[in-house]
N, C-alpha and C positions, 0 to 999 in steps of 0.2 A: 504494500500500500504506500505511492508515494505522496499522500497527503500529507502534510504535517510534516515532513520527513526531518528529522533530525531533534523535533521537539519529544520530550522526556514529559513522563504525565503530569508532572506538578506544572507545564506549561499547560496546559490545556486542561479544557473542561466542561461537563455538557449542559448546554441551555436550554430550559424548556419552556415557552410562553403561547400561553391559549390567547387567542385572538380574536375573535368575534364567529356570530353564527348568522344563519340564516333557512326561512323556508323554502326557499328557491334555490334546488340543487343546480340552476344555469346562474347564479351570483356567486359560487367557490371561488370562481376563477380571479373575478373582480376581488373577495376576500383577501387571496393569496396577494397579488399585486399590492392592494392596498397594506396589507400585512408586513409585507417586504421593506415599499417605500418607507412606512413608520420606522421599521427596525434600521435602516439604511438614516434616517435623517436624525437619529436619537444618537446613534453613534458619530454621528458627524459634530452632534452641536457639544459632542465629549472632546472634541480633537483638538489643537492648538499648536503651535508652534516646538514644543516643549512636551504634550503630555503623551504618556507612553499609551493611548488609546491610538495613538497614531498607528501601532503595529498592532494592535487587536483586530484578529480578521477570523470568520465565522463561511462554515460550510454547512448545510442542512439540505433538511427535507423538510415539504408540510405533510403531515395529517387530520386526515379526516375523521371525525368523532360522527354520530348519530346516537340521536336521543331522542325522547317523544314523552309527553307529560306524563302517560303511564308509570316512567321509569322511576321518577323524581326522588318516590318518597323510599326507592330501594336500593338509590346511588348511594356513593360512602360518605359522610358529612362532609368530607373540604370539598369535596368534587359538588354535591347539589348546593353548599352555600356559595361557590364561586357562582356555578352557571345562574342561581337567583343573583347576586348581585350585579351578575353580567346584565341583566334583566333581558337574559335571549327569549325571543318569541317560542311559544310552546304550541302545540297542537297535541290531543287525547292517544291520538295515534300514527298521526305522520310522523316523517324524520325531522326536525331541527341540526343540520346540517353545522359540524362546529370547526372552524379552522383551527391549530394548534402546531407551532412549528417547534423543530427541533433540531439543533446544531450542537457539533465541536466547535467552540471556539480556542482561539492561538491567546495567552490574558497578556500573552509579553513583559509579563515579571508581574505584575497585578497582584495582590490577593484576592482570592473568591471571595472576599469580603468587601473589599474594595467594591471593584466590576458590579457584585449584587446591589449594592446599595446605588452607588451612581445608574445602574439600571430599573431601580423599584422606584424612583421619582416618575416613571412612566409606566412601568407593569406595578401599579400596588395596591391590589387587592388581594388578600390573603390567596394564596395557591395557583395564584395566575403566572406566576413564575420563579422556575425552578434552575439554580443554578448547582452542580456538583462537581469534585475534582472525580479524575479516574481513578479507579483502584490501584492504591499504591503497590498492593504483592505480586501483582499481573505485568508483565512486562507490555510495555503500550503498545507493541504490534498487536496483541492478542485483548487489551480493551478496546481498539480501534475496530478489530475484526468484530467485536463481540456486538457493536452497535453498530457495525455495516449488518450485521445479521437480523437484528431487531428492525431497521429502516426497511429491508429488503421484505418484512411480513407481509403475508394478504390474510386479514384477520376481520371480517365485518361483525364483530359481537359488540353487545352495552356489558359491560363490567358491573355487576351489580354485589353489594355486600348479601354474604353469606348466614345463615342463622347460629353458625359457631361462630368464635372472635376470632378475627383476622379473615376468616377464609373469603374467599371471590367465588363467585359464579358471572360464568361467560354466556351471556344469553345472545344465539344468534338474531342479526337479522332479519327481517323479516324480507323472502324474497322480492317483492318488489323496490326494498330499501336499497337493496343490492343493485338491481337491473337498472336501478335511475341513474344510481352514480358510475355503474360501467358504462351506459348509454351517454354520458355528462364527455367522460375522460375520452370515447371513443370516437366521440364529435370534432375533437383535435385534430388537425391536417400534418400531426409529427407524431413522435414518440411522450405518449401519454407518462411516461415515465418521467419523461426530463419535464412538463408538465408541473412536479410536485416538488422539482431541486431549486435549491437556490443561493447563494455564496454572497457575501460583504467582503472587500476587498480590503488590504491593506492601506494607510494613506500614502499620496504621491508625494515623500519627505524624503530628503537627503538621510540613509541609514547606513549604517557599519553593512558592507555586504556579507556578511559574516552573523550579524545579529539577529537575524530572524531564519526561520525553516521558510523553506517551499511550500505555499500557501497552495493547492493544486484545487481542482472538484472533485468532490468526494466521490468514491466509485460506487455508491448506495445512491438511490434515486428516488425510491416511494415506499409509502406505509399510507395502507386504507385500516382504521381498526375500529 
C-alpha cells in the first residue's frame, strides 16, 4: 500500500464524521459534494503560513447509512441522540438516507487532541465525530490493510442494540432499500466506486522534501452499510 508511505501510526489517524441525510436517494450525490466542500474549507481556514495543518492531508470514502423511524427507538443511545439532534427527516418506513465519511488522515506531528478539538468547532454535536490513532501493537501496513478491508464492505443492514449489554443485531435491509440505492450509484456514467472516494490534499507551502510521506489515493473506494 503506497498511501501514507513512510508515515508510522502515531502519524496518522482515522476520522469519522456523519454528515447530513436525506429522503431523496437522487440528493447522496449533492450530500457527498456538499460534504466534501465543508470538510475541504474547514481545513483551509486551519492553514497559515506557519501552522502544521499545512501538511494534514486526508484520504477516504463516504458511507451510506439507512434508517426509517421504525428503527429509532432500537438504535444505540449516541447513534439515535445524534440523528435527533441532527433533526434528519424521518418516514415510519422508508429509508432516510444518511451520508457519513471516513478517512486516514496524515496529523503531521499534531496530537489527536489537538486536530479533535480544532475540528469539533465545526462537527460538535456529541458523536458526530470520531477521531482515533491506529493500533499501536499492529504494524501500520496491517492497520492500513485492516481499514482498506472495512471500506471495501457491501453490508446494507441498520445496526440495532441487542437485548443483552453490548450485543448488536444487524437487521437487513429491506429489498427495495437496496435496489434504490444500486439503481442511484448505477445511474453514474463511470465507476460507481470512485463515486464514494474522496482525498484533501496537502497545502501548496514551501516543505523539507523529506518531511512529509506520499500522500497517494487510497486503494479502498466504497462502503454501503
Amino acid at each position: 500500500m503506497r498511501a501514507f508511505t513512510g508515515a508510522d501510526n502515531e502519524d496518522l489517524g482515522l476520522l469519522t464524521l456523519v454528515h447530513a441525510a436525506t429522503l431523496d436517494v437522487e440528493e447522496i450525490g449533492d450530500l457527498q459534494r456538499k460534504s466534501h466542500d465543508v470538510m475541504r474549507k474547514r481545513i483551509g481556514t486551519l492553514r497559515s503560513p506557519c501552522s502544521p495543518f499545512n501538511g494534514f492531508a486526508a484520504n477516504g470514502w463516504f458511507e451510506v447509512d439507512a434508517v426509517s423511524a421504525e428503527h429509532m427507538a432500537y438504535l444505540f443511545p449516541q447513534r439515535r441522540q445524534l440523528l435527533e439532534e441532527l433533526a434528519i427527516p424521518l418516514r415510519y418506513s422508508d429509508p432516510t438516507w444518511i451520508v457519513t465519511s471516513h478517512s486516514i488522515v496524515y496529523l503531521n506531528g499534531m496530537p489527536l487532541a489537538e486536530v479533535k478539538k480544532s475540528l469539533s468547532t465545526m462537527w460538535e454535536l456529541p458523536s458526530q465525530m470520531d477521531l482515533r490513532g491506529l493500533r499501536d501493537w499492529n504494524r501500520v501496513e496491517d492497520n492500513l490493510e485492516g481499514i482498506a478491508g472495512y471500506a471495501t464492505k457491501f453490508c446494507c443492514t441498520v445496526e440495532l442494540k441487542a437485548d443483552v449489554e453490548g450485543g448488536k443485531v444487524f437487521m437487513p435491509w429491506p429489498m427495495n432499500w437496496e435496489a434504490d440505492l444500486c439503481a442511484w450509484m448505477n445511474s453514474y456514467q463511470r465507476d460507481t466506486r470512485e463515486l464514494l472516494r474522496f482525498s484533501i490534499g496537502q497545502a501548496r507551502v514551501p516543505v523539507e522534501p523529506a518531511s512529509v510521506p506520499l500522500i497517494e489515493p487510497m486503494p479502498f473506494t466504497w462502503s454501503i452499510s
